[in-house]
MDAnalysis code that builds the backbone (N, CA, C; Angstrom):
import MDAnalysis as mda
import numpy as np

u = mda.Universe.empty(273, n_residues=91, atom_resindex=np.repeat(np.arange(91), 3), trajectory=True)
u.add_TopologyAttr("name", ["N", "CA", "C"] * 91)
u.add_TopologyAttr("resid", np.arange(1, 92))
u.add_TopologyAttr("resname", ["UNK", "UNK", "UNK", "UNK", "UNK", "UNK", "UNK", "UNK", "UNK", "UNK", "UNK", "UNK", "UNK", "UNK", "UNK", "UNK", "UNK", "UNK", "UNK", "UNK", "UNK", "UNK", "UNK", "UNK", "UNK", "UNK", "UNK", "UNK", "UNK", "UNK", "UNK", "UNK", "UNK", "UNK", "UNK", "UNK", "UNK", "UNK", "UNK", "UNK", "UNK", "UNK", "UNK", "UNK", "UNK", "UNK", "UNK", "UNK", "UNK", "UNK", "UNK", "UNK", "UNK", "UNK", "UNK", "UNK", "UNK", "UNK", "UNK", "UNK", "UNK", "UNK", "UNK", "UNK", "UNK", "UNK", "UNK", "UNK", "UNK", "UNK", "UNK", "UNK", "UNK", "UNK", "UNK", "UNK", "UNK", "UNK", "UNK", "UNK", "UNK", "UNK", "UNK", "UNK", "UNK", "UNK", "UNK", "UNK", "UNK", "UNK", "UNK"])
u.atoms.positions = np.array([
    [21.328, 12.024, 11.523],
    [20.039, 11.431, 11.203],
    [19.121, 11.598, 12.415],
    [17.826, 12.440, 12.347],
    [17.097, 12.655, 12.926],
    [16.497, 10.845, 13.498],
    [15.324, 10.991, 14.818],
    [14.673, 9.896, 14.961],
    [13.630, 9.681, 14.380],
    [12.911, 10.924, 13.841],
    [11.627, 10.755, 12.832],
    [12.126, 10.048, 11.779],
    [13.354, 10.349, 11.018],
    [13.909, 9.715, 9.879],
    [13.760, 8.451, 10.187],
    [14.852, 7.892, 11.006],
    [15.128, 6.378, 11.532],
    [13.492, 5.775, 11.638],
    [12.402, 6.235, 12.072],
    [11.013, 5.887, 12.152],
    [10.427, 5.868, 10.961],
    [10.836, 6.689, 9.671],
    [10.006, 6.844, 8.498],
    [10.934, 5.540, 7.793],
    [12.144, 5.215, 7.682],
    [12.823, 4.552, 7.365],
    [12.233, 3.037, 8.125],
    [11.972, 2.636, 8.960],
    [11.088, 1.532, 10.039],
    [10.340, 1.166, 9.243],
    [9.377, 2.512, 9.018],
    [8.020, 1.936, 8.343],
    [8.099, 1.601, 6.576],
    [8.918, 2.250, 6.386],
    [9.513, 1.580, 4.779],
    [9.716, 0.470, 4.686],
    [10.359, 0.013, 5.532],
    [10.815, -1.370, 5.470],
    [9.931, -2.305, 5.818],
    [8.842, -2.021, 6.946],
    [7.685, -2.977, 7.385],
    [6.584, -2.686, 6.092],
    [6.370, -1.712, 5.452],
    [5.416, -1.732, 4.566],
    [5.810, -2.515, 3.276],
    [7.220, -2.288, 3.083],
    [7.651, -3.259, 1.564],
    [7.646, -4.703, 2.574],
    [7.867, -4.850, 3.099],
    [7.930, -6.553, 4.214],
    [6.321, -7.304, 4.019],
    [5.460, -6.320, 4.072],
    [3.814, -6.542, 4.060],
    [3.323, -7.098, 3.106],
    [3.951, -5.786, 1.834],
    [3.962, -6.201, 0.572],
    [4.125, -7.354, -0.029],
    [5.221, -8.283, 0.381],
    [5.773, -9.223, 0.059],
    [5.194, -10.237, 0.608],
    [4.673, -10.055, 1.850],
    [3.636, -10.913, 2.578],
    [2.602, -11.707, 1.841],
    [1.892, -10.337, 1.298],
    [0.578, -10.254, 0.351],
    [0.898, -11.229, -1.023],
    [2.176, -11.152, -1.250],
    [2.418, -11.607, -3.320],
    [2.859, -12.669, -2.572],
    [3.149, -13.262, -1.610],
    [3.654, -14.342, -1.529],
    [1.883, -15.523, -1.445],
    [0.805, -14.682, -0.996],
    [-0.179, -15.355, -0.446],
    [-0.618, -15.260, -1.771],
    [-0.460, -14.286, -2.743],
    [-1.081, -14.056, -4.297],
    [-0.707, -15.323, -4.959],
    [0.817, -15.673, -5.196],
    [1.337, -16.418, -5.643],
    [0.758, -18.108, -5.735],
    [0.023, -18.363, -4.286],
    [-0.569, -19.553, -3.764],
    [-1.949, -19.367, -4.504],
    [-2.440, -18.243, -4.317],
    [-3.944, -18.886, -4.152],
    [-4.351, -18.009, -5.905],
    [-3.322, -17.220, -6.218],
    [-3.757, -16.432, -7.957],
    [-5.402, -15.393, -7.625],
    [-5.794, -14.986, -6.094],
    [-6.635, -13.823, -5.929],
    [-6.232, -12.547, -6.125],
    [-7.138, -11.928, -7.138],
    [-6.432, -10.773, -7.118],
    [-6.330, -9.696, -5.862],
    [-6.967, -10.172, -4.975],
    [-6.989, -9.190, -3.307],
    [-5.708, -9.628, -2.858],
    [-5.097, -10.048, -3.333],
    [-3.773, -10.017, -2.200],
    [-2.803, -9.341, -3.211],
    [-2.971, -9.411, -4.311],
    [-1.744, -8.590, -5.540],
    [-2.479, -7.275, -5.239],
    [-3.707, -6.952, -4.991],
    [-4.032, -5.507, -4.701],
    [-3.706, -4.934, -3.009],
    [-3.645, -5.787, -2.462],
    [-3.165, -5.253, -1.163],
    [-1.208, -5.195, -0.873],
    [-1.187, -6.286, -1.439],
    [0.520, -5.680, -1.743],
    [0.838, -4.609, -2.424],
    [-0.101, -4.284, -3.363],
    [0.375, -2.541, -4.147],
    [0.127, -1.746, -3.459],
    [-0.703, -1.671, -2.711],
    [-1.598, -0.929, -1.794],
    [-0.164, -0.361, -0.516],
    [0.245, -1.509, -0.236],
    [1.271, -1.396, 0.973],
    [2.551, -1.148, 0.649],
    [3.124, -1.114, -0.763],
    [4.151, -0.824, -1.456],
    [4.013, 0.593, -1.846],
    [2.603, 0.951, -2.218],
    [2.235, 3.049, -2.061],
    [2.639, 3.523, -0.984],
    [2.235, 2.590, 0.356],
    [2.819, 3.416, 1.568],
    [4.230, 3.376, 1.692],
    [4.884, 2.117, 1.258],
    [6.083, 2.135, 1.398],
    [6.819, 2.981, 0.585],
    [6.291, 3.555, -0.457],
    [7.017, 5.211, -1.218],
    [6.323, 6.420, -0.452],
    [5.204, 6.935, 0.185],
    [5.129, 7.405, 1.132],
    [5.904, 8.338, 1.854],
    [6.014, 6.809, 2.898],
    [7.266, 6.668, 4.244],
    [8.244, 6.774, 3.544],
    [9.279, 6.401, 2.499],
    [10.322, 6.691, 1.708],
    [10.276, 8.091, 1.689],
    [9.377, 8.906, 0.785],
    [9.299, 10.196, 0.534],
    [9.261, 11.599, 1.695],
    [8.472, 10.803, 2.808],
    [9.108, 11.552, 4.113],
    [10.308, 11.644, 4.263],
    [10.880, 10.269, 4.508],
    [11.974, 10.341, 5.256],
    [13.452, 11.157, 4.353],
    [12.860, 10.928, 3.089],
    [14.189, 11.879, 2.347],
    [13.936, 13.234, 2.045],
    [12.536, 13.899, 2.361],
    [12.318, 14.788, 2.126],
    [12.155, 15.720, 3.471],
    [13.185, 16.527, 3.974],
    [13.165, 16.652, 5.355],
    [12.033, 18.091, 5.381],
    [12.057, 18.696, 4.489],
    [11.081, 19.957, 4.713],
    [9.863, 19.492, 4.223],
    [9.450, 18.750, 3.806],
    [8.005, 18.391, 3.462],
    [7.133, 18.319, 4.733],
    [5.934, 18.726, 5.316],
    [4.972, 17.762, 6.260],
    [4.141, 16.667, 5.661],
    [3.806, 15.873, 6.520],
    [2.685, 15.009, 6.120],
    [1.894, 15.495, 5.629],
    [1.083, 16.769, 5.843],
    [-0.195, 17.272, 4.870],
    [0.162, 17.737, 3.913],
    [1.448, 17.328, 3.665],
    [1.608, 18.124, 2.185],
    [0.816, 17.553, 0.955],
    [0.629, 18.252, 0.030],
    [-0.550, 18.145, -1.432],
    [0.334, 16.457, -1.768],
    [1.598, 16.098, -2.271],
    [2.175, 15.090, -2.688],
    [1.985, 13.885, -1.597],
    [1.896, 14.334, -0.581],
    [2.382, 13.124, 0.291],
    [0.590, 12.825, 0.530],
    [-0.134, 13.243, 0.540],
    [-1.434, 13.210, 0.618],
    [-2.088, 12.320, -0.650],
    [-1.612, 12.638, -1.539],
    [-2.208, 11.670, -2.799],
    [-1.352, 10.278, -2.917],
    [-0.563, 10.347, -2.289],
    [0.004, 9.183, -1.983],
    [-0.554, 8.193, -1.438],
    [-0.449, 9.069, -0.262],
    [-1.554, 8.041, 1.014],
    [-2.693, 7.626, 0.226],
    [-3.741, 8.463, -0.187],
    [-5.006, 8.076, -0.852],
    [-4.717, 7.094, -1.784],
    [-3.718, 7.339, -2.436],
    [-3.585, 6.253, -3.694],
    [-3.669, 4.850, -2.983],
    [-2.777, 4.778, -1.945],
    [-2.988, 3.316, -1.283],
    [-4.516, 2.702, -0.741],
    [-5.239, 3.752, -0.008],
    [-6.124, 3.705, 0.468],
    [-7.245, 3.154, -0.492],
    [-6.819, 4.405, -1.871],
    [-8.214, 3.476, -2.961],
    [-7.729, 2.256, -3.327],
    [-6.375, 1.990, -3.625],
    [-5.724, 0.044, -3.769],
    [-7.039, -0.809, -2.884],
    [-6.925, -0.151, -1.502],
    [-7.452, -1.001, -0.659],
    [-8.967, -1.559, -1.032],
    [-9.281, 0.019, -1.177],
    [-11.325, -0.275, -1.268],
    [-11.248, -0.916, -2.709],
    [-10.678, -0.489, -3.626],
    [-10.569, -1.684, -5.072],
    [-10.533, -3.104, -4.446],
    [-9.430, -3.494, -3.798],
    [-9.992, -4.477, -3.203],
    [-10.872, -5.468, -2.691],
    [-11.590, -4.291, -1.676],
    [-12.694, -4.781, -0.993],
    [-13.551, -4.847, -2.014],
    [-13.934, -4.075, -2.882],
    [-15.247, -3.722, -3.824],
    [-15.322, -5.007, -4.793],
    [-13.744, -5.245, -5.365],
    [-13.914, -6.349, -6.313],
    [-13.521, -7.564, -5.774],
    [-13.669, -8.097, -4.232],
    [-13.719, -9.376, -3.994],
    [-14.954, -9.744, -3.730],
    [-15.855, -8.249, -3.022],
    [-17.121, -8.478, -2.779],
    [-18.187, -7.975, -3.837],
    [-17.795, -7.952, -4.940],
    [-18.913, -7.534, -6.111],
    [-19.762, -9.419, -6.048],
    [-20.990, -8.596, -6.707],
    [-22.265, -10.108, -6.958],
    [-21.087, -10.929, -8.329],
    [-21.434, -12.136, -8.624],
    [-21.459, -12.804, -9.430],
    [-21.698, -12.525, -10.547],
    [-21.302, -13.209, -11.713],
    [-21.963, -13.115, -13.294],
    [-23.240, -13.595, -13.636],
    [-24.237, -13.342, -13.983],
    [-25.229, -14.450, -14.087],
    [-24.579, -15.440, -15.021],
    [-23.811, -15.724, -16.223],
    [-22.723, -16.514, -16.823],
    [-21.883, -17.442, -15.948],
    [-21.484, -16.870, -15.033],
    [-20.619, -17.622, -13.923],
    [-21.241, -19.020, -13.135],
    [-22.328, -19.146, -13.234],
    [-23.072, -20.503, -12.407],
    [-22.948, -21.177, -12.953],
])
């Protein structure tokens, strides 16, 4: 076992750890920004999975690249729909 492995394997485990972070804070407060940031960090955590078992792949590869992004748009979904305006209905 390489040390990049043992490192892609690290971050698997801290990104599903994050994850769980997030649904645990979801669970309390029922926002959907924290169930979207735990998916968000559970994409990276297949990712880092998919490196580490895939020893000829690089990071720029076409798969491992839409990966990443996939998490990344989790994120801005996020941001976009905690900070969208109000309903005029909603007051």
């Amino acid at each position: 076992m390489s040390e990049l492995t043992f490192l892609y394997g690290a971050l698997t485990a801290m990104c599903l750890f994050a994850g769980l972070f997030f649904l645990r804070y979801w669970k309390v407060s029922k926002d959907s920004f924290f169930i979207w940031f735990a998916c968000a960090f559970w994409t990276f955590a297949i990712n880092w999975f998919l490196l580490a078992e895939d020893h000829g792949v690089s990071e720029h590869s076409f798969y491992i690249f839409g990966v990443r992004l996939a998490g990344f748009l989790e994120i801005l979904a996020a941001i976009l729909l905690k900070n969208r305006a109000p309903d005029e209905g909603s007051r």
